[in-house]
C-alpha positions as CSV (number, residue, x, y, z in Angstrom):
1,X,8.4,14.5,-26.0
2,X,10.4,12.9,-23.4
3,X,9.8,9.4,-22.9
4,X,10.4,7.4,-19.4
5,X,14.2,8.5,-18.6
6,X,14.6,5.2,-16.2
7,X,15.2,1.3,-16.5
8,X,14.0,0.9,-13.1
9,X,12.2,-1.3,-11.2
10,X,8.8,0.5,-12.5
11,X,9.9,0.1,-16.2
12,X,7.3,-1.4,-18.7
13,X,4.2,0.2,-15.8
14,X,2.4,2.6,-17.8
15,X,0.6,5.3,-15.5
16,X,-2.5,7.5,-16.8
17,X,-2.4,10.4,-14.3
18,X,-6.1,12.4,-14.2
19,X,-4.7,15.0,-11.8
20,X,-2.8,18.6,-12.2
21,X,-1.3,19.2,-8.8
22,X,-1.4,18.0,-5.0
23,X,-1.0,14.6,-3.6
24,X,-1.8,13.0,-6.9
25,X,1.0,14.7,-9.0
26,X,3.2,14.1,-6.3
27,X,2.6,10.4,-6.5
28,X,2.8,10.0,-10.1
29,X,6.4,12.2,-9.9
30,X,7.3,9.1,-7.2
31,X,6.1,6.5,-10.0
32,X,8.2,8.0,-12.9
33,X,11.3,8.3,-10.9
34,X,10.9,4.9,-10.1
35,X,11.1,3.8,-14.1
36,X,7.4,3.8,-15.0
37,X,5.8,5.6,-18.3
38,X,3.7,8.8,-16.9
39,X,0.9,9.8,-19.2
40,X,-0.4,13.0,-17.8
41,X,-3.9,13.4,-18.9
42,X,-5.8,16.8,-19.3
43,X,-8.9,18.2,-20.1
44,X,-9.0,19.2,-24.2
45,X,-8.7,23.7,-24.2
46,X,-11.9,25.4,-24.8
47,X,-13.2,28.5,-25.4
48,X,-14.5,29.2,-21.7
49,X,-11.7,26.8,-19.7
50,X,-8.0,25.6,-20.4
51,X,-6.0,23.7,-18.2
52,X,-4.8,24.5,-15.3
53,X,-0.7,23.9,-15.6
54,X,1.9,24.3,-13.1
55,X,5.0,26.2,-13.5
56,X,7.9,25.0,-15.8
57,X,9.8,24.1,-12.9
58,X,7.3,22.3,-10.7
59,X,6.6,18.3,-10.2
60,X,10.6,18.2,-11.3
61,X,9.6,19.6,-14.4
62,X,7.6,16.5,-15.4
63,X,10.5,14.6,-16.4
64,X,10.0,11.4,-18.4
65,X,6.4,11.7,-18.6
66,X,4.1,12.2,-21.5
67,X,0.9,13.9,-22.2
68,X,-2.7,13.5,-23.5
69,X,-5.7,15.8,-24.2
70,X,-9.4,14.5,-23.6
71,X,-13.1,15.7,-23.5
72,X,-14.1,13.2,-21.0
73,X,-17.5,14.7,-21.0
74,X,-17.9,13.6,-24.8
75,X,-18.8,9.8,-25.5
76,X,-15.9,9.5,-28.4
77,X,-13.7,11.5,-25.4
78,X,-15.0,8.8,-22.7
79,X,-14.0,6.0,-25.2
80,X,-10.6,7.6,-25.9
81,X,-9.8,7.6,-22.6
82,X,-10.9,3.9,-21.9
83,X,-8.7,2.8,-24.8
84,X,-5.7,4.3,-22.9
85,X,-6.8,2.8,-20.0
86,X,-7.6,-0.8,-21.5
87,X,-3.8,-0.5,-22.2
88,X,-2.6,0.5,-18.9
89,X,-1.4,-0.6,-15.6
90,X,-2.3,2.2,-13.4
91,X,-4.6,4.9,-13.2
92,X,-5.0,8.3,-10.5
93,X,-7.2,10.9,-10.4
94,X,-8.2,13.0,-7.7
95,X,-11.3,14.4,-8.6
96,X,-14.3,14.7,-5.8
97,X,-15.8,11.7,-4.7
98,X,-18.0,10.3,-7.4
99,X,-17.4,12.5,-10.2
100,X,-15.6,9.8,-12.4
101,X,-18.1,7.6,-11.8
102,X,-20.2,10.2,-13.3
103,X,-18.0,10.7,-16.3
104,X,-18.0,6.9,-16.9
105,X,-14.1,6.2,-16.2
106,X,-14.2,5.5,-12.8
107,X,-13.3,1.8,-11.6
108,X,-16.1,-0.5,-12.6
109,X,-16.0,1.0,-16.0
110,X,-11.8,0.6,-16.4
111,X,-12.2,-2.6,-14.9
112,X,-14.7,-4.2,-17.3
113,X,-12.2,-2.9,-20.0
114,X,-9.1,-4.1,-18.1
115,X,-9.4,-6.1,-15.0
116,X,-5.6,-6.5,-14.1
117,X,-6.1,-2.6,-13.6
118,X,-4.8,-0.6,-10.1
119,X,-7.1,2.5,-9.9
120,X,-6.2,5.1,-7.1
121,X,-8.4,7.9,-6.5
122,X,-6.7,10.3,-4.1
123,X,-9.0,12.6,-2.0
124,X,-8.7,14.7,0.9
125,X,-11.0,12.6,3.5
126,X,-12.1,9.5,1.4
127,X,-14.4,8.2,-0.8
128,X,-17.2,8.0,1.7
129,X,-17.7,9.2,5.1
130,X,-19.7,11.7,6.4
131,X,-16.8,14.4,5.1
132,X,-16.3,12.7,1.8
133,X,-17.1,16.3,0.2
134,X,-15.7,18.5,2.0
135,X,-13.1,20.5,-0.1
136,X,-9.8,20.9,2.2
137,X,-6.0,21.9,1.2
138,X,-3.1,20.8,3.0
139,X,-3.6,22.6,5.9
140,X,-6.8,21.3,6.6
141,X,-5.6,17.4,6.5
142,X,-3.0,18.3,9.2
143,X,-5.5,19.8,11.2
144,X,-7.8,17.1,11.4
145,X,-4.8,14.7,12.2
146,X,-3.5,16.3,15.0
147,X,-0.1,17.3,13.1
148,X,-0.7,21.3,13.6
149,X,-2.1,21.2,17.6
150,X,1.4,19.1,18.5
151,X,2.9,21.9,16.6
152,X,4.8,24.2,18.9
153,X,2.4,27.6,18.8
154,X,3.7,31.1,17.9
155,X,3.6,33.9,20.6
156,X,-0.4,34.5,19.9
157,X,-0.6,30.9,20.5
158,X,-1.4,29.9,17.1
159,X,-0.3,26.5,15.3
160,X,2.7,27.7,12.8
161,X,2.1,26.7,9.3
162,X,3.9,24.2,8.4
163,X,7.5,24.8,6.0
164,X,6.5,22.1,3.8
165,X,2.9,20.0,2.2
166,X,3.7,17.1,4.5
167,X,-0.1,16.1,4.3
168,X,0.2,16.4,0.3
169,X,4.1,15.0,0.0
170,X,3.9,12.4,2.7
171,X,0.1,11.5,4.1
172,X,-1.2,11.4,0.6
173,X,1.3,11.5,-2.2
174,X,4.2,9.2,-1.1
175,X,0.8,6.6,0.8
176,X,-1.0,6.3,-2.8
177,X,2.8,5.8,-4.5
178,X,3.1,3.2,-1.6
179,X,-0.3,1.4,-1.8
180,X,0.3,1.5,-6.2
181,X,3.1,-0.4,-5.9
182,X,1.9,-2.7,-3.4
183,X,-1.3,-3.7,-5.7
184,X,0.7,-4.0,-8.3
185,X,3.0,-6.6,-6.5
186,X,0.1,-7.9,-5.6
187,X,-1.4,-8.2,-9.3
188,X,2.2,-10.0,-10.1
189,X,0.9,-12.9,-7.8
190,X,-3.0,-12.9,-8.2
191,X,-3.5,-11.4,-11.8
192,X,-6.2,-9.0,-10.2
193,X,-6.0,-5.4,-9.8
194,X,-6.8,-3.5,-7.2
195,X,-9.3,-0.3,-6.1
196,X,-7.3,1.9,-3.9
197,X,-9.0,4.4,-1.9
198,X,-6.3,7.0,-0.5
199,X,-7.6,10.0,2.4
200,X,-5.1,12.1,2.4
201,X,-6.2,13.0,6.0
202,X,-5.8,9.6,7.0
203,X,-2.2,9.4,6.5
204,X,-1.9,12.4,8.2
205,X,-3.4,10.1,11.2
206,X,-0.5,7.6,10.4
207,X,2.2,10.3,10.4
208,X,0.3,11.1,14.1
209,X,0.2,7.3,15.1
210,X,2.8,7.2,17.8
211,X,1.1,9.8,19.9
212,X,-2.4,8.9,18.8
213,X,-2.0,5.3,19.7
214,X,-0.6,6.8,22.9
215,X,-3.9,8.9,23.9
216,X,-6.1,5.7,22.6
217,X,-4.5,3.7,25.2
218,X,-3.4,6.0,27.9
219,X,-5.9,8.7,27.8
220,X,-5.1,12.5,29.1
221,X,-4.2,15.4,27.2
222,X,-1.4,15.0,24.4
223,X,0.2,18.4,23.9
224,X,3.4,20.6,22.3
225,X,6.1,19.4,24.8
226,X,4.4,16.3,26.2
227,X,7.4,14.2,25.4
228,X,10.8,14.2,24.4
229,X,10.1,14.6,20.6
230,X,7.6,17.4,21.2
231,X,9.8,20.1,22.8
232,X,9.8,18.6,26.9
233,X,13.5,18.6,27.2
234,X,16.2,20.5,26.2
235,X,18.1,18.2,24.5
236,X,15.8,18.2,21.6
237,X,15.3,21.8,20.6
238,X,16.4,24.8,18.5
239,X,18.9,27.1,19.5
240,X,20.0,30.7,18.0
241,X,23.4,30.7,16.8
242,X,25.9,33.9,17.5
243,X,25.3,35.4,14.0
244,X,21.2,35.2,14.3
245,X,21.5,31.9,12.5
246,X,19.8,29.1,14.2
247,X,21.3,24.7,14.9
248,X,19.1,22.1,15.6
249,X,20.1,19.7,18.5
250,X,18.4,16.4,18.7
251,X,20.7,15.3,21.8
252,X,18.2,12.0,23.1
253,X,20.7,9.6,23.8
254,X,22.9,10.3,27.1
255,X,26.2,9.5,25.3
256,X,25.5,12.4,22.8
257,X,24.1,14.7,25.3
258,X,26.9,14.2,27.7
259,X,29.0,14.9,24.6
260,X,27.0,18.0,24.0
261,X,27.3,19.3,27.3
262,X,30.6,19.1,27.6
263,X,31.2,20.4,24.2
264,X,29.3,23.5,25.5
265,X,31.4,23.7,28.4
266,X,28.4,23.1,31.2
267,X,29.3,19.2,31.7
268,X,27.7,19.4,35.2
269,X,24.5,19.4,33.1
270,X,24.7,15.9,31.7
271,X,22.8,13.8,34.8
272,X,19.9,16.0,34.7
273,X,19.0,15.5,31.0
274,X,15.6,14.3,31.7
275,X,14.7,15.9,35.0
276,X,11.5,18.3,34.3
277,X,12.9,21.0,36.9
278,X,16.2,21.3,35.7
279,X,15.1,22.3,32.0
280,X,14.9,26.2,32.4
281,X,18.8,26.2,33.5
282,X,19.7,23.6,30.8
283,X,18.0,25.6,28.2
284,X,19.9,28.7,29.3
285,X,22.9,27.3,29.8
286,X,22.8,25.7,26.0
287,X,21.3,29.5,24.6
288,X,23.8,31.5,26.2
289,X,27.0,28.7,25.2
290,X,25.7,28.8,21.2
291,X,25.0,32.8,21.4
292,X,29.3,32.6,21.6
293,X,29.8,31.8,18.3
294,X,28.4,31.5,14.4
295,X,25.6,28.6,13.8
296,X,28.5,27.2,11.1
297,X,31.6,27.3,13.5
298,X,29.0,25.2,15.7
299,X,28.6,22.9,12.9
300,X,32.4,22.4,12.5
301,X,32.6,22.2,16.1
302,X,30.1,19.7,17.5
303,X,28.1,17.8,14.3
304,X,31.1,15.4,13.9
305,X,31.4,14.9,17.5
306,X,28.6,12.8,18.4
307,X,26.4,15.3,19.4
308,X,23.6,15.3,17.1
309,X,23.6,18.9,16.1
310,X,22.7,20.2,12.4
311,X,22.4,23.3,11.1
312,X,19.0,25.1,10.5
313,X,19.4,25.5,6.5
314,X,17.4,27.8,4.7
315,X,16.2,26.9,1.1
316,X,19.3,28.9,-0.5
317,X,21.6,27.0,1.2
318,X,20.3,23.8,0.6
319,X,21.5,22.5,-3.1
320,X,24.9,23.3,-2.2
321,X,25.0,22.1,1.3
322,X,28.4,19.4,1.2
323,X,26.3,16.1,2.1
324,X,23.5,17.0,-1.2
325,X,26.1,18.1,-3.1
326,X,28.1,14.7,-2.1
327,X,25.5,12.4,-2.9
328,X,24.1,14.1,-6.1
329,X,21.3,15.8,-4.8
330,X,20.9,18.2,-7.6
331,X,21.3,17.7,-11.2
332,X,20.7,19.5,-14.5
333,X,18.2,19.5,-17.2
334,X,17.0,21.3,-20.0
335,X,13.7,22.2,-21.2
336,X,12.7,22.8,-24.5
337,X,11.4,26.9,-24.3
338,X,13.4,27.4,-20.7
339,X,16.9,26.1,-21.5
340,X,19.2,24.4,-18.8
341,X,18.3,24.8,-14.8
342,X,19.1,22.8,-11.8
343,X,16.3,20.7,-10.2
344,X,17.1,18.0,-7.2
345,X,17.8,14.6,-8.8
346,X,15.6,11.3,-8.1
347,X,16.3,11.0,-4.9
348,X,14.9,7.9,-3.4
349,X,16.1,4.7,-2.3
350,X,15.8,2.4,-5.5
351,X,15.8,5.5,-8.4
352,X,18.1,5.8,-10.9
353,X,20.5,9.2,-11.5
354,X,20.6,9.4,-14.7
355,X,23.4,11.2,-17.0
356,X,23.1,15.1,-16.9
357,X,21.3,17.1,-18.4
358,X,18.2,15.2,-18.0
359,X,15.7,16.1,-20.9
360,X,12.5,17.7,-20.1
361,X,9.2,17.3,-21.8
362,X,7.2,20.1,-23.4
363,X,3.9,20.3,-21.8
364,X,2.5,22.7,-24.2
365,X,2.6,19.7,-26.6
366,X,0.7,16.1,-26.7
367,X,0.7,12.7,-27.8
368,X,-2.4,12.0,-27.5
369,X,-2.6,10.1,-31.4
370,X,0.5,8.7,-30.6
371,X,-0.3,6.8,-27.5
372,X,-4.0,5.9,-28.9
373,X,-2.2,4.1,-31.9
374,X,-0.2,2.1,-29.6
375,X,-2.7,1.5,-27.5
376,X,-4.5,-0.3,-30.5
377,X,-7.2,2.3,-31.9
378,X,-7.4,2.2,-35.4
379,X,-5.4,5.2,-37.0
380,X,-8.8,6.3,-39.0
381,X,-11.2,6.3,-35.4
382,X,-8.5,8.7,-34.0
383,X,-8.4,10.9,-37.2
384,X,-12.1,11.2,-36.3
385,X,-11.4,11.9,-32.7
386,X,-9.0,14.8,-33.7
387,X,-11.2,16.3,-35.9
388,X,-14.2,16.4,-33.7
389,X,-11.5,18.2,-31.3
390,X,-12.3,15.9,-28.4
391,X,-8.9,14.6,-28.1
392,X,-5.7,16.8,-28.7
C-alpha cells in the first residue's frame, strides 16, 4: 500500500486512527497531508458485521495512509492493538463516551504502555456532561451552537441546511487536528503526552464566539440580520445575476461600497450604506442594476475593481474556476481497481503538492503483520494472531 506521500512538517508522527468517517477522519486526512504516517484501523470482517468503508473517492481517497485489521474485543486483538500503539505518537477514535475504556485501549491503558502518547477521542458533546450520550450528526452540533438560528431562514421560516459539515470539517475535525498538533509541540518540550477531549459541539460554540460573547456581555436577542455579517445591510448580501445565476457582494468597507455603487450606476447610494431606513431602496437599487447583465460579465466587471464581489459557484464549476486552477487546487491520482481521477490537492498552508498522479492506497487490503513487525512483535506471536483471525 501507499505509504506517507509527504516530508512534511508531520513526517516521522505515526497516527493510529480508530474511526471510519466524520470529524475524526477528517482530522486524521489533515494529519497525513501534513506529512504524518496514517494507520487506519478497523474492526477484523465477520460473519454477522464488516466494516463500514467509505466510497473510493472520499477522505481524498485515503492518500498516504495505511491500514490494519483488529478484534479489539479479543485479548490477543486488545494486545495487538496496544503494540501498535506502544509504537505510536498519536491515537483518535471516536467511539461513544467510555466504550474504549471498556475495550481496554482507552488512555490510561495506552499510556501505561506509552506515556509520551497524544490520545484524542472526538465526540459530539464531550466526554462527560449531562449530554455526553447523546448520539447527534452534524446538524445537531450546529444547532446547539447557534450556527443554524443565525442562519438566514427559508420562506416557511425554517433554518436552511447548511451546503457543507462545517460542525464535522471545522468545529470538530480541523479543532482535534489543531489541538494534536499542539500536544505534540507540547510533548517536544515536556516529554509528556497529552489526553485531548474534543466536543464537536463545542467548536461549533467557537465558530459562534463573536456573537455569543456579544449576547454574554450585552444581552438582547441576537438574530439573522442583527449585524452587518448576518444580512442587516445591503452591502453584504446575495444578489441574482441576469442569467438566474447568483454574485456574492461582501461591500463592508465604504471605499469598496462607494466603488460598488458607482459601478452599479446608483452612486447617490454610497452615504447611506449603514442607514437602517435606507436598506429596502439600496437593496432594489443593487437587484434591479445586476438583473442587467450575466452573474460572469459582473464578475469581469466589478471583482477586480475593489468591490468585493465573487461569484456564487456551484460544485461543477469549482475545480476549474481560474484562481483553483492557478494555485493547483486539483491534482490527479490513481487508485489501484479505479484508475486515474481528479481529487483537490493538499491544500493547506504548510502541505506539500506532491508530483502528479498521486498514488492511492487499496483499502480492500492490510498491513496489519507488517506494521506489528515494525512495531516490535515477534514475527511467530503475530503468525498466531493471524491464524486465530483476530488481526487481518
Amino acid at each position: 500500500m501507499a505509504a506517507s506521500l509527504s516530508s512534511g512538517p508531520l513526517a516521522g508522527v505515526t497516527v493510529l486512527d480508530l474511526s471510519t468517517v466524520g470529524p475524526a477522519a477528517r482530522c486524521t486526512g489533515l494529519l497525513s497531508d501534513y506529512g504524518a504516517q496514517v494507520v487506519k484501523v478497523g474492526p477484523v470482517p465477520s460473519a454477522d458485521a464488516s466494516p463500514i468503508e467509505p466510497q473510493f473517492f472520499a477522505y481524498s481517497g485515503h492518500r498516504g495512509m495505511r491500514r490494519a485489521l483488529v478484534d479489539l474485543k479479543d485479548g490477543d486483538g486488545k494486545e495487538a492493538f496496544l503494540s501498535l500503539a506502544a509504537a505510536a505518537d498519536v491515537v483518535v477514535e471516536s467511539f461513544r463516551p467510555g466504550v474504549v475504556d471498556r475495550l481496554g485501549i482507552g488512555y490510561d491503558a495506552v499510556s501505561a504502555r506509552n506515556p509520551g502518547i497524544v490520545y484524542c477521542s472526538t465526540s459530539g458533546y464531550g466526554q462527560d456532561g449531562p449530554h455526553a450520550q447523546w448520539a447527534g450528526h452534524d446538524v445537531d452540533y450546529l444547532a446547539v451552537g447557534g450556527y443554524l438560528s443565525m442562519s438566514t431562514p427559508g420562506v416557511d421560516g425554517a433554518p436552511p441546511l447548511p451546503g457543507a459539515t462545517v460542525a464535522d470539517a471545522a468545529a470538530g475535525g480541523m479543532q482535534a487536528a489543531l489541538a494534536i498538533t499542539a500536544a505534540l509541540a507540547g510533548r517536544g518540550a515536556s516529554g509528556r503526552g497529552a489526553y485531548l477531549d474534543v466536543s464537536v459541539a463545542e467548536g461549533v460554540l467557537w465558530l459562534m464566539s463573536l456573537l455569543v460573547d456579544e449576547q454574554l456581555v450585552r444581552g438582547g436577542d441576537i438574530h439573522p440580520g442583527h449585524d452587518i455579517l448576518t444580512g442587516r445591510y445591503a452591502c453584504y448580501a446575495t444578489y441574482r445575476a441576469g442569467d438566474g445565476k447568483w454574485l456574492a457582494v461582501g461591500a463592508i468597507e465604504s471605499k469598496f461600497f462607494a466603488n460598488l455603487c458607482a459601478a452599479l450606476g446608483c452612486p447617490e447610494l454610497a452615504g447611506s450604506q449603514l442607514d437602517d431606513d435606507a436598506q429596502p431602496a439600496i437593496r432594489a437599487a443593487f437587484a434591479a442594476a445586476f438583473a442587467t447583465r450575466s452573474r460572469d460579465a459582473w464578475v469581469d466587471a466589478l471583482a477586480g475593481a475593489d468591490t468585493c464581489v465573487a461569484p456564487v459557484l456551484q460544485i461543477a464549476e469549482v475545480a476549474d474556476h481560474a484562481q483553483d486552477a492557478g494555485r493547483g487546487a486539483v491534482t490527479t491520482a490513481t487508485h489501484p481497481t479505479e484508475g486515474e481521477l481528479r481529487q483537490l490537492a493538499p491544500l493547506l498552508a504548510g502541505m506539500e503538492r506532491g508530483p502528479a498522479p498521486v498514488p492511492l492506497p487499496d483499502m480492500t487490503q492490510t498491513d496489519s503483520e507488517h506494521l506489528l513487525k515494525d512495531a516490535g512483535v515477534d514475527g511467530e506471536t503475530v503468525a498466531h494472531w493471524v491464524s486465530r483471525r483476530v488481526v487481518a
